[in-house]
N, C-alpha and C positions, 0 to 999 in steps of 0.2 A: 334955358333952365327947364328941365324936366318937372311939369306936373300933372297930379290926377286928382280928378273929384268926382266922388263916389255922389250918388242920388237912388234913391226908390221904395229906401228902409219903413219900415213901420211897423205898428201892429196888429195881425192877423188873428183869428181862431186857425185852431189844428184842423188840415186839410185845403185852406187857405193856398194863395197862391201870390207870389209878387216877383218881380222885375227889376232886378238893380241892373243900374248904369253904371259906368265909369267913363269919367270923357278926359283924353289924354293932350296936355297944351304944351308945346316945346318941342316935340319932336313926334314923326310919323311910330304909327303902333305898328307896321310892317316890320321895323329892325329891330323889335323887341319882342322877347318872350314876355307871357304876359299870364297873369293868375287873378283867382278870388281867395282870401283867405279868413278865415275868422275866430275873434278870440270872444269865449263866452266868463263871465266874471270867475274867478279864482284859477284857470285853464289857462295853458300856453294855447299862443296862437297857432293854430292848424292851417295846411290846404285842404281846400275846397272844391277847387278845378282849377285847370290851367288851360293855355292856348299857347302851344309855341308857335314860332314864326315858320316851322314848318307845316302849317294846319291842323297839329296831331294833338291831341284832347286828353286831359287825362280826367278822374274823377276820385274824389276819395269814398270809399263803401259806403261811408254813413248813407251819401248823398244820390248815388248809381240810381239810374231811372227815374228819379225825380227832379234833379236840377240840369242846365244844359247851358254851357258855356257855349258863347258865339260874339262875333266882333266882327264890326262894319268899319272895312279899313277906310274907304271914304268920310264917312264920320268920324272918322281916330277915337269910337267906341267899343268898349269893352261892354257884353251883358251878360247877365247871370239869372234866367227864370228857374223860378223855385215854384215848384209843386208840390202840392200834399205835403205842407209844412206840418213840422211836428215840434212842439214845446222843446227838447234839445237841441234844435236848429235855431234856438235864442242866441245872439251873438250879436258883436259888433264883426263889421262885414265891411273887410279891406281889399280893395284894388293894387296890387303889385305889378311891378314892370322891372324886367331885367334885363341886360346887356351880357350875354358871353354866352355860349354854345358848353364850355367846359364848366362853368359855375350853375349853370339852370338844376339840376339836379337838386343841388345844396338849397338853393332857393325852395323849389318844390316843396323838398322833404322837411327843412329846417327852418322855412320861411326867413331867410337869411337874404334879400331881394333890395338891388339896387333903388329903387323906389318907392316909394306907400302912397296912396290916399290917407286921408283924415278917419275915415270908415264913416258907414252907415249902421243905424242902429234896427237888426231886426227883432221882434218880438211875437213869438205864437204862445199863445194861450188854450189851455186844454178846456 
């Protein structure tokens, strides 16, 4: 069985900086694509970044130059450093893992993703 659990959340001042993990149990994070995504109260859930299984990164604008997806397949972890947080980057903050080459997209864009974390909860303060 497929699981993930998110760690690193907290709350920061603006400009702040933190580190979520995701560490993935049940199966290797090599055959899976894999993302950050986050939903802040009254908002649909967004992405964030992703990592597919072919090392290729994507970023959503908000986030370009300040956050940096990367994952340590030995650790079967997922991470997410966030830089120069800013009070909009408030959210709960989910680890996704997908299965399919033809469905990754949909996941991406729609956060439509065979898997979740629980999320972590981040908070920056102005």
């Amino acid at each position: 069985q497929v699981q993930l659990a998110e760690s690193g959340g907290g709350s920061v001042q603006t400009g702040g900086s933190l580190r979520l993990s995701c560490v993935a149990f049940g199966y290797s994070m090599d055959f899976y694509d894999m993302g950050w995504f986050r939903q802040a109260p009254g908002k649909e859930r967004e992405g964030v970044a992703t990592f597919a299984t072919d090392g290729s990164t994507t970023y959503a604008d908000s986030v370009e130059g300040r956050f940096t997806i990367s994952k340590d397949n030995a650790k079967n972890t997922l991470y997410l450093q966030m830089n120069s947080l800013k009070p909009e980057d408030t959210a709960m903050y989910y680890c996704a893992a997908h299965f399919g080459t033809s469905t990754w997209r949909i996941c991406r864009e729609n956060a439509v993703c065979d898997y979740w974390g629980q999320g972590t909860q981040v908070i920056v303060s102005s």
